[in-house]
Every structure is written in structure tokens, then in C-alpha cells.
FITIMAR-319663 format. One record per residue: x, y negated, z of N, C-alpha, C, CB in turn; residue in one letter. Coordinates in pm, whole numbers, padded with zeros to 5 digits, always signed. Glycine has a CB too. Example, Ala and Ser with C-alpha at 12.3 -4.5 7.8 and 13.67 -1.06 7.14 Angstrom:
<recs>
+01319+00569+00780+01230+00450+00780+01320+00330+00780+01131+00447+00905A/+01285+00225+00708+01367+00106+00714+01290-00003+00787+01408+00060+00572S/
</recs>
This chain:
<recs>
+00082+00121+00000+00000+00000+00000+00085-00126+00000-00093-00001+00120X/+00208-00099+00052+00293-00233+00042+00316-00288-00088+00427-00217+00098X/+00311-00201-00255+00330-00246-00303+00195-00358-00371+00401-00165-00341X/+00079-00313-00350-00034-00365-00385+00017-00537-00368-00165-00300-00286X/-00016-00565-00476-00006-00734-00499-00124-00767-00423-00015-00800-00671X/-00261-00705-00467-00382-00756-00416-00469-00666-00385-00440-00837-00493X/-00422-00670-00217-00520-00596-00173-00638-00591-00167-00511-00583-00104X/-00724-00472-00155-00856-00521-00144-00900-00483+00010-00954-00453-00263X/-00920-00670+00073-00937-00680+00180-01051-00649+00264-00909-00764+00186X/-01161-00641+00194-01312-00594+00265-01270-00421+00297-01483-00614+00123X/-01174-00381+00208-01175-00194+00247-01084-00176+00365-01102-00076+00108X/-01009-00281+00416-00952-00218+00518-00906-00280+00612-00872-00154+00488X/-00848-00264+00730-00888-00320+00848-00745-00451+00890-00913-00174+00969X/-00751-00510+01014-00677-00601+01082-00542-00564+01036-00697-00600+01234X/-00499-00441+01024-00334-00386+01090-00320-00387+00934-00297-00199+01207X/-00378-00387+00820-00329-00406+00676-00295-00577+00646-00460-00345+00566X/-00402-00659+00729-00394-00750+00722-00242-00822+00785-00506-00773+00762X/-00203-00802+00885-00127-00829+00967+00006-00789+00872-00161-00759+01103X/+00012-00664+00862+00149-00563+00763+00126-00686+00625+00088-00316+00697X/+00043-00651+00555+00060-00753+00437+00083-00883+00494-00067-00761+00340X/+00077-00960+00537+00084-01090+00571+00235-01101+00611-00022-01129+00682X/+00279-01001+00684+00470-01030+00742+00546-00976+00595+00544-00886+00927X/+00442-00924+00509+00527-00826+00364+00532-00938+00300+00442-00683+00258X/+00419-01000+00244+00382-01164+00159+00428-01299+00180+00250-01202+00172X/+00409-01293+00329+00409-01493+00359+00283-01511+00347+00493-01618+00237X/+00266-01659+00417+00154-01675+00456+00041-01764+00320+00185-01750+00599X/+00191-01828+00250+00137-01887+00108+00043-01808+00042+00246-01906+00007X/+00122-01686+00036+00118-01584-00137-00040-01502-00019+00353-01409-00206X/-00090-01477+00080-00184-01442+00213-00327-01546+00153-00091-01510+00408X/-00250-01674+00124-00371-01722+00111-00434-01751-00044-00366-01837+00190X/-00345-01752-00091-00339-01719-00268-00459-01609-00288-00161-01635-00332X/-00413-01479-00210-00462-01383-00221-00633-01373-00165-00366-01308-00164X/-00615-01428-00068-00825-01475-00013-00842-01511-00100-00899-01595+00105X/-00820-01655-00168-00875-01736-00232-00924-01701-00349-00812-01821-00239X/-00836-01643-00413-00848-01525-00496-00948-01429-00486-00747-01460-00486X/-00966-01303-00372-01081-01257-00329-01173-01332-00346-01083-01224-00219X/-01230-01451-00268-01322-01489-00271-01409-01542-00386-01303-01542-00202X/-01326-01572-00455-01347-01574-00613-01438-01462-00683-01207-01562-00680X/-01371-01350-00600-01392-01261-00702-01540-01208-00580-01229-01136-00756X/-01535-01209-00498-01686-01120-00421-01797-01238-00399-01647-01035-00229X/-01768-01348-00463-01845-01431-00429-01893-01497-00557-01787-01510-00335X/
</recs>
């Protein structure tokens, strides 16, 4: 899963969140919501 550019965050829990976030930075973290949200919304 570390390599996943973009995770998909609704499937899985806090401790993916947390692991991706120290793997990414917090920039490329929010890139990635923003992104999500785009896309489930």
C-alpha cells in the first residue's frame, strides 16, 4: 500500500492515514483529499 499514490481513503482506516501521511508529507496528504473529494463528491 505504500506504493499507492492515491489511496482510497473511505476503504480504510486512521493507521493508513497516519502511515501515508509520514510516507507523503503533509502537502502531497492534502493534494490527495482534495483530490478525493473531487472525485466522491
Amino acid at each position: 500500500m505504500a506504493n499507492a499514490k492515491l489511496p482510497l481513503f473511505p476503504l480504510y482506516g486512521k493507521q493508513i492515514y497516519h502511515t501515508w501521511l509520514e510516507n507523503y508529507g503533509f502537502i502531497n496528504y492534502l493534494k490527495s483529499v482534495a483530490f478525493h473529494i473531487a472525485i466522491y463528491n
